[in-house]
PAVEXGU-274507 format. One record per residue (C-alpha): residue number from 1; residue in three letters; x, y, z. Coordinates in pm, 1 decimal, always signed. Example, Ala and Ser with C-alpha at 12.3 -4.5 7.8 and 13.67 -1.06 7.14 Angstrom:
REM residues 2
<rec n="1" res="ALA" xx="+1230.0" yy="-450.0" zz="+780.0"/>
<rec n="2" res="SER" xx="+1367.0" yy="-106.0" zz="+714.0"/>
END
This chain:
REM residues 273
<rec n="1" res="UNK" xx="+160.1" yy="-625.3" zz="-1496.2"/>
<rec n="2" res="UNK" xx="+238.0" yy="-918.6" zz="-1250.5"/>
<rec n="3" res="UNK" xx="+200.9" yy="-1164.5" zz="-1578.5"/>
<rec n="4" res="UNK" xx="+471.8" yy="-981.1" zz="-1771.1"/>
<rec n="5" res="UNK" xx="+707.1" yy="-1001.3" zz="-1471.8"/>
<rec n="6" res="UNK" xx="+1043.8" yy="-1198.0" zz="-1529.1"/>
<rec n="7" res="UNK" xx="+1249.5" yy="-1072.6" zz="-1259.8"/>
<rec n="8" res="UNK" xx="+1370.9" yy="-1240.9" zz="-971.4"/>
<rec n="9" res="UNK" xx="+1344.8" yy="-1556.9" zz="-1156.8"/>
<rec n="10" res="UNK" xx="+1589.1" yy="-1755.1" zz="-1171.1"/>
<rec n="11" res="UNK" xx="+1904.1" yy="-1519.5" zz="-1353.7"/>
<rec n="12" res="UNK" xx="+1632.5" yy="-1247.9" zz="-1466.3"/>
<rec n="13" res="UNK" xx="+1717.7" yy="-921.4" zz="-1350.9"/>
<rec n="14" res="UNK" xx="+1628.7" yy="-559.3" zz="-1489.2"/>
<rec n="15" res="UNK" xx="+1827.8" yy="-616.0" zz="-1808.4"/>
<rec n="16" res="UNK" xx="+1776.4" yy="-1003.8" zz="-1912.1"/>
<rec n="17" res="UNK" xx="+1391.0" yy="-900.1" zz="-1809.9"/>
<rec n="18" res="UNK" xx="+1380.5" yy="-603.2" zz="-2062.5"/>
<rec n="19" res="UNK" xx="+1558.7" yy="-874.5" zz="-2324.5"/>
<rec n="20" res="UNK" xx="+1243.3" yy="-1087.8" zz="-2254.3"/>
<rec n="21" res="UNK" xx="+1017.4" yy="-781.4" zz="-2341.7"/>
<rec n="22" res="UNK" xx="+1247.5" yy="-646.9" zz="-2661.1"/>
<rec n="23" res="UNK" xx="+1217.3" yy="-1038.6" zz="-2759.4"/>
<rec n="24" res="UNK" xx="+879.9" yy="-1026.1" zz="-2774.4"/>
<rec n="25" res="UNK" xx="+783.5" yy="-1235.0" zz="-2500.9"/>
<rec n="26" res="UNK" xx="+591.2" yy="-929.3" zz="-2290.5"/>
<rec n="27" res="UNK" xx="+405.5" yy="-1184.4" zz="-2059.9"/>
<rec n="28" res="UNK" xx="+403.0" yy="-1565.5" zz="-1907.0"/>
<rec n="29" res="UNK" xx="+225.6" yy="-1675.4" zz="-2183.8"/>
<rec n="30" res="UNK" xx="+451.9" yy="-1583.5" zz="-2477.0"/>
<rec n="31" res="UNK" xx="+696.2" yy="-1770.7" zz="-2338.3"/>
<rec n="32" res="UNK" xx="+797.0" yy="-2052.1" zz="-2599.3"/>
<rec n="33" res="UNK" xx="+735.1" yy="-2387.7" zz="-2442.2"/>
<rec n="34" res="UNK" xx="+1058.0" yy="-2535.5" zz="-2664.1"/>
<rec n="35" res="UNK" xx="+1343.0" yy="-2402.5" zz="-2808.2"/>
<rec n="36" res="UNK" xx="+1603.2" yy="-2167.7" zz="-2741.5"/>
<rec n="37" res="UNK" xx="+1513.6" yy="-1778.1" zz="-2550.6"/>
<rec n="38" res="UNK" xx="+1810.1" yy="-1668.6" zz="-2363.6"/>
<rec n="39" res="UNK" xx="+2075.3" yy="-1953.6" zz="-2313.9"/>
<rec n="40" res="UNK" xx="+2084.3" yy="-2323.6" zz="-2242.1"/>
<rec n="41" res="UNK" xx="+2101.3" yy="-2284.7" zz="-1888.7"/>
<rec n="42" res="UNK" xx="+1874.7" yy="-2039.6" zz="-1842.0"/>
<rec n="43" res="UNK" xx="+1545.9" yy="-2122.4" zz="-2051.3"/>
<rec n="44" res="UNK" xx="+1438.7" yy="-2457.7" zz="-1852.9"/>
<rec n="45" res="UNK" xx="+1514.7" yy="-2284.7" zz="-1532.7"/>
<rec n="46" res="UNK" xx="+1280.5" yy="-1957.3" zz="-1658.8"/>
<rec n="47" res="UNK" xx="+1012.7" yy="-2217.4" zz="-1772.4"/>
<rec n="48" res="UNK" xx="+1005.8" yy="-2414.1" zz="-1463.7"/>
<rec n="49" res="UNK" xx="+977.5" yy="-2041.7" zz="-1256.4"/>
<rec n="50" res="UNK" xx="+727.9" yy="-1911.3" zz="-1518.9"/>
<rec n="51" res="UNK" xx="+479.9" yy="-2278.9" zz="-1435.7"/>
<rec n="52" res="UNK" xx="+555.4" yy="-2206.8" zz="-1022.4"/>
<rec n="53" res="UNK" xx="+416.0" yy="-1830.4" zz="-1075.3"/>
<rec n="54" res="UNK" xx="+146.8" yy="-1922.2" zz="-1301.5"/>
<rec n="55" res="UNK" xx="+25.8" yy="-2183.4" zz="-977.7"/>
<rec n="56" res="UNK" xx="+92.7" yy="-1918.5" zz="-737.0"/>
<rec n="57" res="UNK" xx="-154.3" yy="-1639.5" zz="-899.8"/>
<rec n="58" res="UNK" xx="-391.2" yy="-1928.2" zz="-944.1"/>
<rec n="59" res="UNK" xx="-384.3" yy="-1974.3" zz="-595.9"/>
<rec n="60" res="UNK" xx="-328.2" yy="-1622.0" zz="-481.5"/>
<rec n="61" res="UNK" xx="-73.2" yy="-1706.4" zz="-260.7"/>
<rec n="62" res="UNK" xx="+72.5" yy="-1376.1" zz="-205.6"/>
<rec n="63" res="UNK" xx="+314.4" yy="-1524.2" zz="+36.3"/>
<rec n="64" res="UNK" xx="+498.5" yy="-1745.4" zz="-246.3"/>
<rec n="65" res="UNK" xx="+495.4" yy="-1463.3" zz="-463.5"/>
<rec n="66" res="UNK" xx="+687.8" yy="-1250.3" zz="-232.4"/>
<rec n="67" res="UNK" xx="+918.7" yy="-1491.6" zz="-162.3"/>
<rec n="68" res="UNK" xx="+1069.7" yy="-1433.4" zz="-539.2"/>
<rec n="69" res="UNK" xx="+952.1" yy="-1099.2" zz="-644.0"/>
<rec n="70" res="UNK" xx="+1219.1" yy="-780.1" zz="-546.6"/>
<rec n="71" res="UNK" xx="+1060.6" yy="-583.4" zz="-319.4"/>
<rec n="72" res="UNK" xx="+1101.2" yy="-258.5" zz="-530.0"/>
<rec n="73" res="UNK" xx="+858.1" yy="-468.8" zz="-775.6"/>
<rec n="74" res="UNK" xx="+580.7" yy="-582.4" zz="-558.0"/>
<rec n="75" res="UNK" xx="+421.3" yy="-284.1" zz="-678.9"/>
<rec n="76" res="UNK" xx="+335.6" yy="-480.6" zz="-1005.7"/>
<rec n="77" res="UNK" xx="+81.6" yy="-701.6" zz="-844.6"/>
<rec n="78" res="UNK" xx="-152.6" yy="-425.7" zz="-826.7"/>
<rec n="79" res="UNK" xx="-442.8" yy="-415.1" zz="-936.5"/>
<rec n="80" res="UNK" xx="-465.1" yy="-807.9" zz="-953.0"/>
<rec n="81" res="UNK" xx="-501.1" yy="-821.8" zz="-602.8"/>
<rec n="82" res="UNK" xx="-712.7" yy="-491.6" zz="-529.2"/>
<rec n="83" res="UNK" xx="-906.5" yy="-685.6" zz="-252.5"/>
<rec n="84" res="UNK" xx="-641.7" yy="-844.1" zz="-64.9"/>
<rec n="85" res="UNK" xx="-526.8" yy="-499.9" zz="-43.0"/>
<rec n="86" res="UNK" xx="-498.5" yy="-222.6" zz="+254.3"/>
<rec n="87" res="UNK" xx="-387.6" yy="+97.8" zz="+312.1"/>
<rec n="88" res="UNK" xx="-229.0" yy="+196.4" zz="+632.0"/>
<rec n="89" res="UNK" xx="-114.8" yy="+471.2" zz="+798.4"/>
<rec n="90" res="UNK" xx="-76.4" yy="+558.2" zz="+1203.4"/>
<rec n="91" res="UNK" xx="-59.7" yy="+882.8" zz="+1417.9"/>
<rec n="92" res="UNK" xx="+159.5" yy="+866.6" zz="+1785.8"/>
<rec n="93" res="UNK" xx="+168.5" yy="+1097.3" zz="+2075.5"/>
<rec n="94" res="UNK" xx="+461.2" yy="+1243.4" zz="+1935.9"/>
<rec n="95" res="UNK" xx="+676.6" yy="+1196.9" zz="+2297.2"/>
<rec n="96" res="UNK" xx="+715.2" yy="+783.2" zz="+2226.3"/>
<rec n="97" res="UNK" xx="+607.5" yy="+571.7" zz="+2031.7"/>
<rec n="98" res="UNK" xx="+231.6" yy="+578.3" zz="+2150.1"/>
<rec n="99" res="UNK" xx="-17.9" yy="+492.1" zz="+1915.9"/>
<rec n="100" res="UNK" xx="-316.9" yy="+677.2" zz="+1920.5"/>
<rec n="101" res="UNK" xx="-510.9" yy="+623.2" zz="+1616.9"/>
<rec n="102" res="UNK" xx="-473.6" yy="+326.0" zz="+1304.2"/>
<rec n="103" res="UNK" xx="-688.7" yy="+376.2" zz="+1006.2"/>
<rec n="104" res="UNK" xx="-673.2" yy="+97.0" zz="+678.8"/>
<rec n="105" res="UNK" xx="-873.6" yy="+145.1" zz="+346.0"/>
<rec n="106" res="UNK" xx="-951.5" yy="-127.4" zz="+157.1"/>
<rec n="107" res="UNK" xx="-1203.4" yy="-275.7" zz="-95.3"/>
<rec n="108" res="UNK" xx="-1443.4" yy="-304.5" zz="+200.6"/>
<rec n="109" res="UNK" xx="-1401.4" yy="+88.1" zz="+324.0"/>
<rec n="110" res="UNK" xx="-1239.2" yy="+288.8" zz="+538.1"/>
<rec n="111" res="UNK" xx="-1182.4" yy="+201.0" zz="+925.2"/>
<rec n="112" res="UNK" xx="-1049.0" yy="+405.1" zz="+1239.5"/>
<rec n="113" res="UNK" xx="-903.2" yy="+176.2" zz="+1570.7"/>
<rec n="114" res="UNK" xx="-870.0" yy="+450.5" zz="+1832.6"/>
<rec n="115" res="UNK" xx="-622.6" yy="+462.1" zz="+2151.6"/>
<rec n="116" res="UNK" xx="-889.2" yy="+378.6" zz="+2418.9"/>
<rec n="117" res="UNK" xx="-1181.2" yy="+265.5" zz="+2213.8"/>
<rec n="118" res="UNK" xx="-1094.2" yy="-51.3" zz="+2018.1"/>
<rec n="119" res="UNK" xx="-681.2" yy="-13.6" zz="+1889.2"/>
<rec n="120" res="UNK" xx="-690.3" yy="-398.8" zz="+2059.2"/>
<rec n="121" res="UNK" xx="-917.2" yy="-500.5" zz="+1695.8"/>
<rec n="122" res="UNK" xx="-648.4" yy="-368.0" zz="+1484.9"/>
<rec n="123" res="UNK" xx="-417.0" yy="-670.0" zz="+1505.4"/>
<rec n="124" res="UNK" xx="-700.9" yy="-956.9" zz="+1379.9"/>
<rec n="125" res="UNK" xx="-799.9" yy="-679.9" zz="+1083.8"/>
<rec n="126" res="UNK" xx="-489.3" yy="-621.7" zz="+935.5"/>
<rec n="127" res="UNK" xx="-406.1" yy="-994.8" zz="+883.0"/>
<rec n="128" res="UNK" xx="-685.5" yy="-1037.5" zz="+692.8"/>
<rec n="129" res="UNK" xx="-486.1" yy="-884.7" zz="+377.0"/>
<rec n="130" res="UNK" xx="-220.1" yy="-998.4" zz="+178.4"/>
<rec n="131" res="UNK" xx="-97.8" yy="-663.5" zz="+56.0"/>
<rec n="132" res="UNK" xx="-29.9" yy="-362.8" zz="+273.4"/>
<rec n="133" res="UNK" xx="+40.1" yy="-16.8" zz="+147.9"/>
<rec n="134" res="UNK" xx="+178.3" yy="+284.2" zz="+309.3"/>
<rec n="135" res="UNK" xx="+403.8" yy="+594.0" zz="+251.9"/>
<rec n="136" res="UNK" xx="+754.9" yy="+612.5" zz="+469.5"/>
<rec n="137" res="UNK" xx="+510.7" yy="+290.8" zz="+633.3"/>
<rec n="138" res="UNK" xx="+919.0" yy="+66.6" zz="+622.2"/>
<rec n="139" res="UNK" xx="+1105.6" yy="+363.2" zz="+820.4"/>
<rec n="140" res="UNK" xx="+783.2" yy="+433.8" zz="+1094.6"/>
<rec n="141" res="UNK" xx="+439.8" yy="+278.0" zz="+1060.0"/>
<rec n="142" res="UNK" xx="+533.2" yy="-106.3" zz="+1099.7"/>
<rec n="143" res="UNK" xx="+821.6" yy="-94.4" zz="+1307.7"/>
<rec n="144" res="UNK" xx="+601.9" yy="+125.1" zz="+1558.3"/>
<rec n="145" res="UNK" xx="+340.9" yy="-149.1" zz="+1515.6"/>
<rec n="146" res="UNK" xx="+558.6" yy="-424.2" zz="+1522.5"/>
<rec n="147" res="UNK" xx="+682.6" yy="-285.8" zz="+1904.8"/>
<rec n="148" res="UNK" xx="+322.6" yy="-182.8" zz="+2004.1"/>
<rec n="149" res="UNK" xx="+178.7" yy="-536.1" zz="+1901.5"/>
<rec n="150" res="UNK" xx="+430.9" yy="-798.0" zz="+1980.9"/>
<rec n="151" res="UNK" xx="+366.0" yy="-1101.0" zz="+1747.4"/>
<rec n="152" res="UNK" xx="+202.0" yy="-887.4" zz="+1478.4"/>
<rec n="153" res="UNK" xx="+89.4" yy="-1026.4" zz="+1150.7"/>
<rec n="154" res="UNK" xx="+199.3" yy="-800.8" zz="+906.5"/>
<rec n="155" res="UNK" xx="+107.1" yy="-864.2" zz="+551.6"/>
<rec n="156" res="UNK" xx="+345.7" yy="-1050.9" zz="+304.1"/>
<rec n="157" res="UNK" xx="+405.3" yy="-788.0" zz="+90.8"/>
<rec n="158" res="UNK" xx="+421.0" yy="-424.1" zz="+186.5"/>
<rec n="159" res="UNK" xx="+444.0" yy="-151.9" zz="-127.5"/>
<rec n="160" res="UNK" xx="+590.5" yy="+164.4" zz="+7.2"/>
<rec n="161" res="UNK" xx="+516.7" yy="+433.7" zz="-180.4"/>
<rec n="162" res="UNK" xx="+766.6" yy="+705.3" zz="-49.6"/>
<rec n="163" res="UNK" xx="+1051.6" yy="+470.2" zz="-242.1"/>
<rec n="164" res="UNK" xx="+784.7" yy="+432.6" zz="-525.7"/>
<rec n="165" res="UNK" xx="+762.4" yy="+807.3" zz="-577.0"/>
<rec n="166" res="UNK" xx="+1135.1" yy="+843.5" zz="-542.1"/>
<rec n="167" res="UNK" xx="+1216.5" yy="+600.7" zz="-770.3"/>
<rec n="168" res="UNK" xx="+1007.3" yy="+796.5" zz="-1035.0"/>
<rec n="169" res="UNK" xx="+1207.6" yy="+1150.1" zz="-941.2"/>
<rec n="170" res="UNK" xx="+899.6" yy="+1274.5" zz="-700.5"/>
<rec n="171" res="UNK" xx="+1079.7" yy="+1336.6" zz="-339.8"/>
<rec n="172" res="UNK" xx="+895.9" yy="+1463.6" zz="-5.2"/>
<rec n="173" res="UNK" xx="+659.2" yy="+1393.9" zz="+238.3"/>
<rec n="174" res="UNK" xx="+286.1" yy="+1312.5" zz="+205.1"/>
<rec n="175" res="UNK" xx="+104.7" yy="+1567.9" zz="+160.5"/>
<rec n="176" res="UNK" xx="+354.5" yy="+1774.6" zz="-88.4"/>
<rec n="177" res="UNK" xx="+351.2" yy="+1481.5" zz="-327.0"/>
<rec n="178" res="UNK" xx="-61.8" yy="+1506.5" zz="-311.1"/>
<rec n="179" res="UNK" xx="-18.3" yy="+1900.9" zz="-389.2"/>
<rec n="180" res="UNK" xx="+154.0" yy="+1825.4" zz="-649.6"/>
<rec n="181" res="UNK" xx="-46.1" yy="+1536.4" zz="-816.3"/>
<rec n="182" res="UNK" xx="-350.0" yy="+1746.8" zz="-752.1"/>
<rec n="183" res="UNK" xx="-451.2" yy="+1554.3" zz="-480.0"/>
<rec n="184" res="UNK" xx="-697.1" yy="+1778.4" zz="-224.5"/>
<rec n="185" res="UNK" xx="-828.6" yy="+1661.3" zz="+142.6"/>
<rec n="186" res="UNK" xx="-1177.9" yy="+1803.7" zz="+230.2"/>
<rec n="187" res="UNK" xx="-1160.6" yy="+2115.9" zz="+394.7"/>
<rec n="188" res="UNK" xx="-1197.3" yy="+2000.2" zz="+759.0"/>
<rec n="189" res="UNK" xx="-847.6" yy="+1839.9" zz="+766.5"/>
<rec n="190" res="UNK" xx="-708.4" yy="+2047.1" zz="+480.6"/>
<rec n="191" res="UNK" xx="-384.1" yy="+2188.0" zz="+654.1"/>
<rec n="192" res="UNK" xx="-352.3" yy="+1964.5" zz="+896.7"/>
<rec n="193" res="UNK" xx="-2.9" yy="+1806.1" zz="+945.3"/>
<rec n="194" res="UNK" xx="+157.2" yy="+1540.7" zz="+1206.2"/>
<rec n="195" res="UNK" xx="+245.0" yy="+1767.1" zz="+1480.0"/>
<rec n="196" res="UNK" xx="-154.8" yy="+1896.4" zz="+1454.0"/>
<rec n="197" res="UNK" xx="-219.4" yy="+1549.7" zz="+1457.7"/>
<rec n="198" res="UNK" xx="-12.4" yy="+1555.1" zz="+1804.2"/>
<rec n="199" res="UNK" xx="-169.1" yy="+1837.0" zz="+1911.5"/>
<rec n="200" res="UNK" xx="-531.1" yy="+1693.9" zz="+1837.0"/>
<rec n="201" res="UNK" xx="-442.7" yy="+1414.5" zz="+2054.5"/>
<rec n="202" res="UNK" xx="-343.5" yy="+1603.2" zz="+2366.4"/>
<rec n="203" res="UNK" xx="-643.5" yy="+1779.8" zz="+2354.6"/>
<rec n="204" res="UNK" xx="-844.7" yy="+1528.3" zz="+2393.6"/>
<rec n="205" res="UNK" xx="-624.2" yy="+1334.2" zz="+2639.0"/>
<rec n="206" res="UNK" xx="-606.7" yy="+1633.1" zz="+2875.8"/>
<rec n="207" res="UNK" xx="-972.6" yy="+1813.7" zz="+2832.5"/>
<rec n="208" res="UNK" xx="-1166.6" yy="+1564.2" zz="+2680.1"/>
<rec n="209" res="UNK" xx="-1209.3" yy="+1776.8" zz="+2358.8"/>
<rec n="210" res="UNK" xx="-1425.4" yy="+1520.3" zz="+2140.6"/>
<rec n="211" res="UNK" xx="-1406.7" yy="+1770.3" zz="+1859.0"/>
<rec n="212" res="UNK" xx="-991.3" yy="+1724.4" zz="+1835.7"/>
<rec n="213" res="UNK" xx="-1030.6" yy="+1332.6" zz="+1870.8"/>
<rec n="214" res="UNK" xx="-1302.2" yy="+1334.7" zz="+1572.9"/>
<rec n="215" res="UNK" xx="-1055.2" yy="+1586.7" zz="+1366.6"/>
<rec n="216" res="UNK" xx="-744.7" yy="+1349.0" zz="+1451.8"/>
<rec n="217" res="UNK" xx="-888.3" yy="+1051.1" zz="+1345.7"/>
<rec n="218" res="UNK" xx="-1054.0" yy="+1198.9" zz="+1022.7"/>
<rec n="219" res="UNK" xx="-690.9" yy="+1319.4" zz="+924.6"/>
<rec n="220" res="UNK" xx="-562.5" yy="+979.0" zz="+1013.0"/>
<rec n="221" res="UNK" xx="-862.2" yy="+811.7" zz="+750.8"/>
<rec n="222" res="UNK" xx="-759.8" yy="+1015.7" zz="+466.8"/>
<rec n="223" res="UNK" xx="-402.4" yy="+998.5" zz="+499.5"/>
<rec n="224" res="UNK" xx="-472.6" yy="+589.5" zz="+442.1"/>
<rec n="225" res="UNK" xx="-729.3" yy="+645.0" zz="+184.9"/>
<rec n="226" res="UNK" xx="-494.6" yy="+901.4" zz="-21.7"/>
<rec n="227" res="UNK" xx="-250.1" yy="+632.7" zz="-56.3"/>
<rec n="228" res="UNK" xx="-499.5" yy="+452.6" zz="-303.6"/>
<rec n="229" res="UNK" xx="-486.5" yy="+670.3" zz="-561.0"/>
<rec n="230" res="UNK" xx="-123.8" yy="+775.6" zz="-472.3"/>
<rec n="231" res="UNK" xx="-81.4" yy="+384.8" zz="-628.9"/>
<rec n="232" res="UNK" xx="-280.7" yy="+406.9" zz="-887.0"/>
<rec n="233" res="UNK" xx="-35.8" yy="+698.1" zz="-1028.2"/>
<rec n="234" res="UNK" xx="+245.9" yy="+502.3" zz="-931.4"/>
<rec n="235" res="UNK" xx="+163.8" yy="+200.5" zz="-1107.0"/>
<rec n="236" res="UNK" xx="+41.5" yy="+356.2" zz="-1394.8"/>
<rec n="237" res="UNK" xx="+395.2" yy="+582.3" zz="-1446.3"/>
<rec n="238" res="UNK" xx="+602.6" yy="+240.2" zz="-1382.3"/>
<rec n="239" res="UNK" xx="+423.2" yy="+78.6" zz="-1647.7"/>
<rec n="240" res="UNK" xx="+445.3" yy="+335.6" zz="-1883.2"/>
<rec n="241" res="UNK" xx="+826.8" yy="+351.2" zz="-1788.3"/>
<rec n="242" res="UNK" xx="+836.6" yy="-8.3" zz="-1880.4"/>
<rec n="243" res="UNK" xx="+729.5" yy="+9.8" zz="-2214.0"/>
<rec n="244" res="UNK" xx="+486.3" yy="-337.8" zz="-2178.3"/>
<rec n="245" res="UNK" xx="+187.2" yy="-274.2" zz="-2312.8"/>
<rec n="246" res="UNK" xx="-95.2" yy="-310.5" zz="-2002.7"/>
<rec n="247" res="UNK" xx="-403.6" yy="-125.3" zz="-1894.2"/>
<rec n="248" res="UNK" xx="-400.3" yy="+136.7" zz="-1681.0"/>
<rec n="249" res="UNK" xx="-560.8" yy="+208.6" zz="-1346.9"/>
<rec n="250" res="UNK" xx="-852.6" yy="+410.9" zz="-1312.4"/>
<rec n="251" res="UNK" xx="-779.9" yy="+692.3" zz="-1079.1"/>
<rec n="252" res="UNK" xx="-992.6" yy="+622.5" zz="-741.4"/>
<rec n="253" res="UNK" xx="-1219.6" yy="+918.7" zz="-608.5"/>
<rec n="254" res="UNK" xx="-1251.4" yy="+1047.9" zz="-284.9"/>
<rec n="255" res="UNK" xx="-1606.5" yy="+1025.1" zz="-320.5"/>
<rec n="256" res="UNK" xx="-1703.1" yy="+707.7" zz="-252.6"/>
<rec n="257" res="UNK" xx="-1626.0" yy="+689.0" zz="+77.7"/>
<rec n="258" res="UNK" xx="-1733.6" yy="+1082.8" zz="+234.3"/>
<rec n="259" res="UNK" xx="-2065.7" yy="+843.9" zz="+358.1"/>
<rec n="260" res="UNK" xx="-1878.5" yy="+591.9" zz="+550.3"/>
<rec n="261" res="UNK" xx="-1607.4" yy="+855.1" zz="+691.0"/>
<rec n="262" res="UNK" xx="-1906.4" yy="+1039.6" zz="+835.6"/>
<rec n="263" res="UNK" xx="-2058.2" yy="+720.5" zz="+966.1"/>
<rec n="264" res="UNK" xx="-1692.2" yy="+622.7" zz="+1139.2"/>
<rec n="265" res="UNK" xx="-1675.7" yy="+995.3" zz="+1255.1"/>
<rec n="266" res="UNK" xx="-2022.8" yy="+988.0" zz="+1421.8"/>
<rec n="267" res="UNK" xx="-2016.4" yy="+664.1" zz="+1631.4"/>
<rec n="268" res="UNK" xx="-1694.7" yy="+761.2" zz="+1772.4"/>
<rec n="269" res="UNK" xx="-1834.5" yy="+1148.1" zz="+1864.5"/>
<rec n="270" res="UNK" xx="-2143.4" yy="+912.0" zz="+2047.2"/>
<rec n="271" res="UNK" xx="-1868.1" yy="+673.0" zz="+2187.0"/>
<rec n="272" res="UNK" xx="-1652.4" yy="+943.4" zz="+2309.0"/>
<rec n="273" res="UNK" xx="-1956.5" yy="+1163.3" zz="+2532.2"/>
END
């Protein structure tokens, strides 16, 4: 979808971008390289932007790109850039602003930083990706991190997908938009909401309960590794809304990472004894 995408270039918003598509030119390389496609003063400017965004995707420079795509259409760089890609999400004491447990997904698996095990990795990991995608992550995840790790290297481009799901008429938290897309957790953290997550956490702070830690951070992995095909639904909806003619995503499974969230699970149960 990123190679059909006009807007933010130079005097392309929603409707002058839709004019592109209606004219036929549905992606960077329909675009005429002479004569006339919206005005005089518009048509060197768009071919001179289309040239600068053909050099950034060659390069993957995520960081250009974000410099002139709206943030409400980052979304469209997906699934170009599937493994520059993570999903985040964070759970807090619930009293401040705490952080007990991080987990990101990404093309390499699932990983868990825990309050009082190794949270201090989390900053080097996440600035390995380009892309980072959360839900309600612009509201609570990164300004919590942003306070917690002063100097923080958040990615360039952050999809959120609470705004994503609102923008396509789908409104409330997590885990009522996965009941509703048909979404299920396995049964171990099926139920469990933020406040359990609080709970969870003060168990083990207070008694030591190695059971609540494992159960908190398990919730914590799978509310960062629902978020992938949360996008996947998004993105292919938005394109379908567009009317541009591009492949969808195959919805991600659940499956292919049970293994490594049971591997994670276990060395933190042997850590934590």
């Amino acid at each position: 979808m990123i190679t059909a995408t006009f807007r933010g270039m130079p005097g392309i918003g929603p409707s002058r971008e839709r004019e592109l598509w209606e004219k036929g030119i549905r992606s960077w390389d329909d675009l005429p390289e002479s004569g006339p496609i919206l005005s005089p003063r518009l048509d060197e400017r768009l071919r001179a932007a289309v040239n600068e965004a053909r050099e950034m995707l060659r390069r993957r420079d995520l960081k250009a790109m974000a410099s002139w795509l709206p943030v409400n259409e980052r979304w469209r760089l997906w699934p170009r850039f599937t493994a520059e890609t993570c999903f985040l999400d964070i759970e807090t004491d619930g009293d401040s602003e705490t952080v007990t447990a991080i987990s990101l997904f990404s093309e390499e698996g699932p990983r868990a930083f825990v309050r009082g095990f190794d949270l201090d990795q989390f900053p080097a990991a996440l600035a390995r990706y380009g892309i980072v995608v959360t839900f309600n992550g612009a509201s609570f995840d990164l300004p919590v991190l942003r306070r917690a790790f002063p100097g923080l290297e958040v990615p360039p481009v952050h999809v959120d997908l609470r705004f994503l799901f609102q923008r396509l008429g789908q409104r409330g938290g997590l885990k009522a938009l996965e009941k509703k897309l048909g979404l299920t957790r396995p049964g171990t953290v099926e139920g469990v909401d933020g406040w359990e997550a609080v709970k969870l956490w003060r168990r083990w702070s207070a008694g030591r309960d190695v059971a609540a830690l494992c159960r908190l951070v398990e919730y914590n992995l799978y509310d960062a590794i629902q978020l992938r095909p949360l996008l996947e639904i998004a993105y292919n909806r938005l394109v379908e809304e567009s009317g541009v003619e591009r492949p969808r995503c195959a919805i991600w499974q659940r499956g292919e990472v049970l293994y490594d969230v049971s591997r994670i699970l276990l060395r933190l149960r042997h850590a934590a004894l």
